[in-house]
C-alpha positions as CSV (number, residue, x, y, z in Angstrom):
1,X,95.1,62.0,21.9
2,X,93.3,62.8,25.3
3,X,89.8,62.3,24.0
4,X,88.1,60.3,21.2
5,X,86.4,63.4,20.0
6,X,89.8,64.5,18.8
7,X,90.1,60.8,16.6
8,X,86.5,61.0,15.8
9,X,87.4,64.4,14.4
10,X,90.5,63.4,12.6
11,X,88.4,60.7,11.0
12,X,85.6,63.0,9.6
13,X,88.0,64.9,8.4
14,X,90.1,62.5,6.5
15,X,86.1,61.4,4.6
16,X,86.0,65.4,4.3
17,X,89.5,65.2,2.3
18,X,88.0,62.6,0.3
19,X,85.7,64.4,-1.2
20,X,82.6,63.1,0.8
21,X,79.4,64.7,1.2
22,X,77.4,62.4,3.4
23,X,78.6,61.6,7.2
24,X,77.6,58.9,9.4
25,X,78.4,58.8,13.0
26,X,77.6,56.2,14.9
27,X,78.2,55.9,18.7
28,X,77.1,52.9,20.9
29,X,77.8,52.5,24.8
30,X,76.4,49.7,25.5
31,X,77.5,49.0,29.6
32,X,75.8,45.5,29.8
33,X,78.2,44.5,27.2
34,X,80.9,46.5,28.4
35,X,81.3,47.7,24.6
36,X,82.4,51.3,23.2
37,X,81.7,51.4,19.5
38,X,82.5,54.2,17.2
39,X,81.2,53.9,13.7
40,X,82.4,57.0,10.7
41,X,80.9,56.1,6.6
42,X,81.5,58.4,4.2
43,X,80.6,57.9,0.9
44,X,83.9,59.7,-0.4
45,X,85.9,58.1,-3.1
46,X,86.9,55.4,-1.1
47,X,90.4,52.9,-1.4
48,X,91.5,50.3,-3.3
49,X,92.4,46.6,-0.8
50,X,96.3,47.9,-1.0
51,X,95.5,51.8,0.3
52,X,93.1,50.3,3.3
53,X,96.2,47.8,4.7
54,X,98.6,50.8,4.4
55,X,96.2,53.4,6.2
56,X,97.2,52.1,9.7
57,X,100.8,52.4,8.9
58,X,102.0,55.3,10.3
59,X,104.3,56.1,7.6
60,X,101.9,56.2,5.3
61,X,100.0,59.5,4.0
62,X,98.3,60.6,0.9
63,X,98.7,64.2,2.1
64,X,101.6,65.8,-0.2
65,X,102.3,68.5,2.9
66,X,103.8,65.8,5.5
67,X,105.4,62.1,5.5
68,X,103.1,60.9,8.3
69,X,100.0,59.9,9.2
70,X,99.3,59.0,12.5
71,X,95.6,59.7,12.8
72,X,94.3,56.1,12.1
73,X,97.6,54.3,13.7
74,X,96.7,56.1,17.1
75,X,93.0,55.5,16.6
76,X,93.9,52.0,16.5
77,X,96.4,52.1,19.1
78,X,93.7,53.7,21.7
79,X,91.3,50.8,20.8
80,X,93.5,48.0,21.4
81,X,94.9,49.3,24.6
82,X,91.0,49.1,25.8
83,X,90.7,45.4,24.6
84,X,89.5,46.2,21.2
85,X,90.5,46.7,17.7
86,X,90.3,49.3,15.0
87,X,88.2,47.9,11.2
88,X,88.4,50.0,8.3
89,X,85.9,48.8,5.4
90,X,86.0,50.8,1.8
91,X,85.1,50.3,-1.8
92,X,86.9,52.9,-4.5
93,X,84.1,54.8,-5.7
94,X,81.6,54.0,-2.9
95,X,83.6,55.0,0.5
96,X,85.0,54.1,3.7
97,X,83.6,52.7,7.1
98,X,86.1,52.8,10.2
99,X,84.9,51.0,13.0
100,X,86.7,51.3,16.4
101,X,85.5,49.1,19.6
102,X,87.1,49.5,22.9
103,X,86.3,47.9,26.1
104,X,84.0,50.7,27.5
105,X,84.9,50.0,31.3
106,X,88.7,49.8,30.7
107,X,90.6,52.1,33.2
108,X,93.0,53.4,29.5
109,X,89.6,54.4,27.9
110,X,89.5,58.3,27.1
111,X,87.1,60.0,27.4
112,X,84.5,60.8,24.7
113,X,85.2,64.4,24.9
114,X,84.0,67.4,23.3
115,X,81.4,65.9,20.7
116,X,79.1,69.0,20.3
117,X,82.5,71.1,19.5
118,X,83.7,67.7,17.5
119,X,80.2,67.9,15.3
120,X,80.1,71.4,14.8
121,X,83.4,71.9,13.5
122,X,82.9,69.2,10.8
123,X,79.6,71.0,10.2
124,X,80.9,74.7,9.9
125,X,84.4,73.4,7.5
126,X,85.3,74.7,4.5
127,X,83.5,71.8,2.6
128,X,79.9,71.6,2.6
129,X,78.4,68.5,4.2
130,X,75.8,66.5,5.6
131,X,76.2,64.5,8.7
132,X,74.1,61.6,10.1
133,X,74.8,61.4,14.0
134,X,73.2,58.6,16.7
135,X,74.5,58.5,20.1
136,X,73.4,55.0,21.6
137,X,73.8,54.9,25.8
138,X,72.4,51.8,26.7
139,X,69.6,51.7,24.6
140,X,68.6,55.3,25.1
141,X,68.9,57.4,21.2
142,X,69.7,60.8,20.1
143,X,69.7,61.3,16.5
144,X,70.6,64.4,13.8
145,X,70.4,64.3,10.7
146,X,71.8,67.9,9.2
147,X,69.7,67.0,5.5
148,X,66.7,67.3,7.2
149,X,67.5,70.4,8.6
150,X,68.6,71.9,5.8
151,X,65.6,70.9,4.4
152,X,63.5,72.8,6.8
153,X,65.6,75.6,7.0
154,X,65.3,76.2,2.8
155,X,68.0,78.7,1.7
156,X,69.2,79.5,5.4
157,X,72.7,78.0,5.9
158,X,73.6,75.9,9.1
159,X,76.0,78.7,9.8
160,X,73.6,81.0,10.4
161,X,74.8,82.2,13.8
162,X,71.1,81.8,15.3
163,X,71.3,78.2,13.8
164,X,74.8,77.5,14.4
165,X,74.1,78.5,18.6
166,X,70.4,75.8,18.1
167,X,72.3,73.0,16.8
168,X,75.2,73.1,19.2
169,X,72.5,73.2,22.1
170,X,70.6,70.5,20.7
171,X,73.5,68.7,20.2
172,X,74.6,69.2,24.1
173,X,70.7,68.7,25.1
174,X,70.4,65.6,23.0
175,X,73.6,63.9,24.9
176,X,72.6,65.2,28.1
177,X,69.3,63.6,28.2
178,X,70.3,60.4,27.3
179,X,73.3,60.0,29.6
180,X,70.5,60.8,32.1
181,X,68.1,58.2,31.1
182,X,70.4,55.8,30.5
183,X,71.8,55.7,33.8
């Protein structure tokens, strides 16, 4: 994959297939440390020890409508070609953390990418869901939480177009201005 929005996404979506309600995405760049860390939780119905070895074998699917999987084998595979490593974490019944690290300076590292697009289509699926989200640039924060919007916002849904159009630019705003005082 070009960009790790597109893993990021394919990760979201695998908690979203297992049945999970609550996101957590959590993105550190940290330059002094020369460390990219990418943190998705779910609290979907997590795996058994067995199921979380087999998930990075690309062979391996629990999808009935194809023989692969290669999300989390290629998510893996971009991290250690950047001088890091893929970690998955999960408890059945409790859900999954996968942790991927790369080596934010390495000249193999893609791109983040497209997050605003990335968020929003997790946030406008099929499956309703509420998504934590903290974008760490050398100490400089932007955070969303989707439960306290929809909080505020009552019986108005985040697809509201008006809604859908604020949180996208918030999103792109938030990013923007801590690239900008990060640097």
């Amino acid at each position: 994959m070009r960009e790790l929005s597109l893993h990021i996404l394919d990760t979201l979506e695998n908690s979203l297939e297992a049945g999970a309600t609550r996101l957590e995405l959590v993105i550190d760049e940290d330059s002094k440390h020369d460390l990219l860390r990418i943190r998705v939780s779910d609290n979907g119905r997590g795996m058994d020890t067995e199921m979380t070895r087999r998930v990075l074998d690309p062979f391996f699917t629990t999808r009935t409508t194809r023989h692969v999987g290669l999300g989390l084998p290629l998510f893996a595979a971009a991290a250690e070609r950047c001088n890091g490593r893929l970690h998955i974490q999960s408890q059945p019944g409790v859900g999954t953390t996968v942790i991927a690290e790369f080596q934010h300076s390495h000249m193999d590292r893609s791109p983040l990418g497209d997050l605003p697009k990335t968020l929003m289509a997790v946030l406008l699926s099929e499956r309703p869901v509420d998504l934590y989200y903290r974008h760490t640039v050398n100490g400089e924060s932007f955070e969303l939480d989707t439960a306290a919007i929809r909080r505020e916002l009552g019986d108005v849904p985040i697809s509201h177009p008006r809604i859908r159009s604020w949180l996208s630019e918030a999103i792109k705003e938030g990013l923007a201005d801590i690239q900008e005082s990060a640097t």
